[in-house]
Each structure stands twice: as structure tokens, then as C-alpha cells.
C-alpha positions as CSV (number, residue, x, y, z in Angstrom):
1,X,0.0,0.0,0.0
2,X,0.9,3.4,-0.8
3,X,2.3,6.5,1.6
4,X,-0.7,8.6,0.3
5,X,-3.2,5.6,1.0
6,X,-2.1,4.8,4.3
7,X,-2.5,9.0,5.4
8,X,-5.8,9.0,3.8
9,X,-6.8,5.8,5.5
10,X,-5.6,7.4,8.8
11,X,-7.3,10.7,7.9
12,X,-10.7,9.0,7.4
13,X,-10.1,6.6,10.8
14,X,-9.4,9.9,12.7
15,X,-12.4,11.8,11.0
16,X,-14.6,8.9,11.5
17,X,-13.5,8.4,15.5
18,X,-13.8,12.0,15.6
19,X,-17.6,11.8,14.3
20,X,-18.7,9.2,16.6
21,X,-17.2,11.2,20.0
22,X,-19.3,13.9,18.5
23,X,-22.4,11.9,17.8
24,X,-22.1,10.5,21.5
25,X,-21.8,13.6,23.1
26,X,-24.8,14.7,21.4
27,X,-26.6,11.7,22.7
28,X,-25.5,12.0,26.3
29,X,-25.1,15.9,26.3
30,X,-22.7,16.6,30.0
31,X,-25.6,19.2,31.1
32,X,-29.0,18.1,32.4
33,X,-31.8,20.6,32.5
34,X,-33.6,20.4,35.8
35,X,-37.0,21.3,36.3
36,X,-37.6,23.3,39.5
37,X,-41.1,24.4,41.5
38,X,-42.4,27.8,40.1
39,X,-41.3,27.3,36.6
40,X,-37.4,27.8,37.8
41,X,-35.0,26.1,35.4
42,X,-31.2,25.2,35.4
43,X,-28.7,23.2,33.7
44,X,-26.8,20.9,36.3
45,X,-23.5,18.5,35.1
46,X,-24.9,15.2,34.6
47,X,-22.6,13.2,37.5
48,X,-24.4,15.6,40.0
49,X,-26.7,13.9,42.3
50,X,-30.2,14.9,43.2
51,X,-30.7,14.7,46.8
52,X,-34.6,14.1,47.4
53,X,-35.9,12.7,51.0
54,X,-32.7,11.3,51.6
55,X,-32.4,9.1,48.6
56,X,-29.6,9.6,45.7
57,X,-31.1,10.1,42.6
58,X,-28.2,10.7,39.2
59,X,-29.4,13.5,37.4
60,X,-30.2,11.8,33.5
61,X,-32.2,13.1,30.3
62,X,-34.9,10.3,31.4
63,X,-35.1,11.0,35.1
64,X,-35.5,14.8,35.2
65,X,-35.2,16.1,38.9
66,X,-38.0,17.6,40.1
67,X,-39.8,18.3,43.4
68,X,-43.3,19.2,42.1
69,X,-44.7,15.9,42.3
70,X,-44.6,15.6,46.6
71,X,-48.4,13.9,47.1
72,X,-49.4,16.0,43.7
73,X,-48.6,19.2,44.6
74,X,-45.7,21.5,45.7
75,X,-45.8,23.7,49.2
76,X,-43.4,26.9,48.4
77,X,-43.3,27.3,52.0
78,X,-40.9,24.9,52.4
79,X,-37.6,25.7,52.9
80,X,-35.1,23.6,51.1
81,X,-37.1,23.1,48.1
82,X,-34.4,21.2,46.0
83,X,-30.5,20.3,46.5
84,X,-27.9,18.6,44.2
85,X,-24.4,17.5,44.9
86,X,-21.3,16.7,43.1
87,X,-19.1,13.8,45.0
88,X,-15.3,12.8,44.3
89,X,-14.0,9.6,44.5
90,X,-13.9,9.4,48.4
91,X,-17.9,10.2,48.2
92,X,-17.0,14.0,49.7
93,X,-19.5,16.5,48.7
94,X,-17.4,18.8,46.6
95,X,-19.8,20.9,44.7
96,X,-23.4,21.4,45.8
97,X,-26.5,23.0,44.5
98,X,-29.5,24.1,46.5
99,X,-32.9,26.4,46.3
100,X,-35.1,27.9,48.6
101,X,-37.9,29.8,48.0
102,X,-39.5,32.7,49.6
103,X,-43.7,32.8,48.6
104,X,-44.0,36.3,51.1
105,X,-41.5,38.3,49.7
106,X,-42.8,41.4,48.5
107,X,-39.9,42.5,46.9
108,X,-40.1,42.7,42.8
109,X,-38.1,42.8,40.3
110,X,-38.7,46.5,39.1
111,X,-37.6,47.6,42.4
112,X,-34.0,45.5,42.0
113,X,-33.9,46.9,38.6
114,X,-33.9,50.5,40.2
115,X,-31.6,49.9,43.6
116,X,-28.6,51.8,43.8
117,X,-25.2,50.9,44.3
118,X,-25.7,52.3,47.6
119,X,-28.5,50.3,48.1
120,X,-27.1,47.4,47.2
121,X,-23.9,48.0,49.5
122,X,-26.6,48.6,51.9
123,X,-27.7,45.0,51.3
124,X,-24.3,43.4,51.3
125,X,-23.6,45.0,54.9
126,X,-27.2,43.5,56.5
127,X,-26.2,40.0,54.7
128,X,-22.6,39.8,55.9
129,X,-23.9,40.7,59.3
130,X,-26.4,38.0,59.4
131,X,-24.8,35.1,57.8
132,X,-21.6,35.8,59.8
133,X,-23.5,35.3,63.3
134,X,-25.8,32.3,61.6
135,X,-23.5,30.4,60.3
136,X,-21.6,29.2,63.7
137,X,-24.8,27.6,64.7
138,X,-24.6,25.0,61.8
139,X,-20.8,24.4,62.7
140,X,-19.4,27.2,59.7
141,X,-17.7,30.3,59.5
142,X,-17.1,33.1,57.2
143,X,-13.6,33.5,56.4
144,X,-13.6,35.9,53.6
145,X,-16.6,38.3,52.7
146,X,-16.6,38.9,49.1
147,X,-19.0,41.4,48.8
148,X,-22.4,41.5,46.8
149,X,-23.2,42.9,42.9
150,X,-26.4,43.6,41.0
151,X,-26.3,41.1,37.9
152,X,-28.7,40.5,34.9
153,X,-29.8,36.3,34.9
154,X,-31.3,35.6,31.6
155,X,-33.3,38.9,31.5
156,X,-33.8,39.0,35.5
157,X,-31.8,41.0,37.7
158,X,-30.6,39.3,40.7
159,X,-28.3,40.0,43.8
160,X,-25.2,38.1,43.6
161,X,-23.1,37.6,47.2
162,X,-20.3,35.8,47.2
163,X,-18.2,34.5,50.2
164,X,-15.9,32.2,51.7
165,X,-16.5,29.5,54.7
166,X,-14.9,27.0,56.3
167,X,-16.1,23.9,58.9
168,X,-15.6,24.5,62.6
169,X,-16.5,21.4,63.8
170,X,-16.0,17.6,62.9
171,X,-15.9,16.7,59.9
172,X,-13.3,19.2,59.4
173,X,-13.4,20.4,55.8
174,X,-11.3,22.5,53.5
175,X,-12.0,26.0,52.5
176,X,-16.0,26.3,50.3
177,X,-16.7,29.3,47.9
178,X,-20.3,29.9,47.7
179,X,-22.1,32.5,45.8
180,X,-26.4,33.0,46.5
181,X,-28.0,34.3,43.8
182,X,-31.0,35.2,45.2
183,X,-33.7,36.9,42.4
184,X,-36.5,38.6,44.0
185,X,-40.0,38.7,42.1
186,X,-43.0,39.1,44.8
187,X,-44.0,35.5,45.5
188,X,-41.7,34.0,43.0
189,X,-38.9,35.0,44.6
190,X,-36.1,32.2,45.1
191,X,-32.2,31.5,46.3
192,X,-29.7,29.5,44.5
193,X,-26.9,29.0,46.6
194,X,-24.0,27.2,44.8
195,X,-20.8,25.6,46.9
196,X,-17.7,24.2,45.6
197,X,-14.7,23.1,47.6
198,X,-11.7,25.3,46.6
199,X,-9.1,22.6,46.3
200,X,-11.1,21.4,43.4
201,X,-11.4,25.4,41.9
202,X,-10.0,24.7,38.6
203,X,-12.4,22.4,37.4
204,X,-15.5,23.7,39.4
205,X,-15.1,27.2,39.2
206,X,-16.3,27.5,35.5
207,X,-18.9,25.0,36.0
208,X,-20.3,27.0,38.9
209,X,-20.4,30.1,36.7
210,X,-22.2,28.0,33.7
211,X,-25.0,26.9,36.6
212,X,-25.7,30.3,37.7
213,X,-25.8,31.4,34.0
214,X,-28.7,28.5,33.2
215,X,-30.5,30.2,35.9
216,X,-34.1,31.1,34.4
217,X,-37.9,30.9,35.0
């Protein structure tokens, strides 16, 4: 056989590997959209893990996780209304996903539209406050306040805080980032809190930011 025929039969084995990866990836596509109460939507990884009375559930295209279906109906009073999280190989929770809504907030979105910067410093300083004397009780700490910004969400303007924390008590962890996005719409409002651990920051930090940009409703 021929030089040229051998590179062209190489060519067309690398094009035709090439077209099946593709074709695959198209079948099992790495994001999952998940379909939340209140007509709130985002795109989670697919190896993240639906957490729903206590059971594991792997996020897939057929098994869409959902928590509108509790006895046929969904109370928006409830507090944790949905978590997800991402484990590594020694079943630690390094990435996790959770929303809460908030059915009495009066709070909408033309009035987020129109804060100031001032307001929203205003804001930052009242959350930093709180969450720094709350979050001993559940065995956390702030350990770098990162400050909060006014950001557009698919067409919704929402209040972006991010901060740092760390475990204070057994099981000692490393060092989280978390950002809450928390959009405020009357009785639609809702919070998106997203974790990761920072030892794992170069691969999670850019999926965290492709979550919060899948953020809609």
C-alpha cells in the first residue's frame, strides 16, 4: 500500500473516530436541564446527584429532577425546596446546589432593577452581618466576605453575594466558595446557593459560573 493511501486511511479513521465522540456527546449531552417548582430552570453536570428525601437520585435526560410531584402538589413554603451535589472519588461532597424559595417576599423585580449601588452595599452589609452570626450555629464560619453585585440572569436582575467558609467542627473540611443568587420577584422570589470546595477550583469554578448562568424561570 501506498504513503498517500495509508495518510488518507488514517485521515478518514481519525475523522470517522472524531464523528462518533461527537455523535455521543450529542446523545449524552454533559448538562442536564432540571425542572424546578415555580417554573425555575437550570442546567446541572450530569454526575451531580439529586438529593430528594434522603435518597440519591443521578441526574439523566430520562429522570428529570423535580420536586413538584410531593403527594401531587408543591408547598413553596418549604424551605429547602431542591439540592444537588457533586461527589469525588472518596464520596465527599465537593460541589453542591441548593434552592429555597420565599412565597411572602414582596420585593419585585422593578424595584432590584432601580436599587442603587448604595443600596445594594446597603444590602451586602445586613447579609454579611447576618450570615456571619448564623452560620456558627450550623458548625461554619465566614472566612472571607466577598462582597455583593447587582447582575442581569437571563433577563432577570438578581443579587449576587459571594463569600468564603470554612467547617468549625467535625468533619473538618477545606475552605468552600459559595455564591447566592438570590432573584426577587413578589412571591416568585427564590435563592440559589452554589458551593464548591476550593481545592477542586479549577475544574468547578467555570462549571459554577455556567450553573448560575442556566439560571431562568
Amino acid at each position: 500500500m501506498t504513503s498517500s493511501k495509508v495518510i488518507a486511511l488514517f485521515i478518514f479513521s481519525l475523522v470517522a473516530a472524531f464523528a462518533a465522540a461527537l455523535s455521543d456527546v450529542q446523545a449524552q449531552p454533559n448538562y442536564v436541564e432540571v425542572r424546578l417548582p415555580l417554573g425555575v430552570r437550570a442546567d446541572l453536570p450530569r454526575n451531580w446527584v439529586a438529593l430528594s428525601n434522603n435518597q440519591r437520585i443521578t441526574l439523566s435526560s430520562s429522570v428529570q429532577a423535580t420536586v413538584e410531584q410531593r403527594g401531587g402538589y408543591f408547598d413553596a413554603s418549604s424551605d429547602l425546596a431542591f439540592a444537588a451535589n457533586l461527589y469525588d472519588d472518596n464520596q465527599r461532597a465537593v460541589g453542591i446546589f441548593n434552592i429555597r424559595y420565599y412565597p411572602t417576599e414582596t420585593i419585585k423585580q422593578e424595584d432590584i432593577r432601580a436599587a442603587s449601588a448604595s443600596e445594594i452595599k446597603d444590602v451586602d452589609k445586613e447579609l454579611q452581618r447576618s450570615l456571619t452570626a448564623a452560620l456558627p450555629s450550623a458548625g461554619l464560619a465566614v472566612v472571607e466576605w466577598l462582597g455583593s453585585t447587582k447582575r442581569t440572569i437571563n433577563g432577570k436582575s438578581a443579587i449576587v453575594t459571594s463569600y468564603r467558609r470554612q467547617r468549625i467542627s467535625p468533619p473538618l473540611t477545606g475552605i468552600f466558595r459559595v455564591r447566592l443568587v438570590r432573584i426577587l420577584d413578589g412571591g416568585k422570589t427564590f435563592t440559589a446557593t452554589l458551593s464548591y470546595a476550593e481545592d477542586n477550583a479549577i475544574l468547578l469554578e467555570p462549571i459554577s459560573e455556567r450553573i448560575i448562568s442556566s439560571i431562568r424561570y
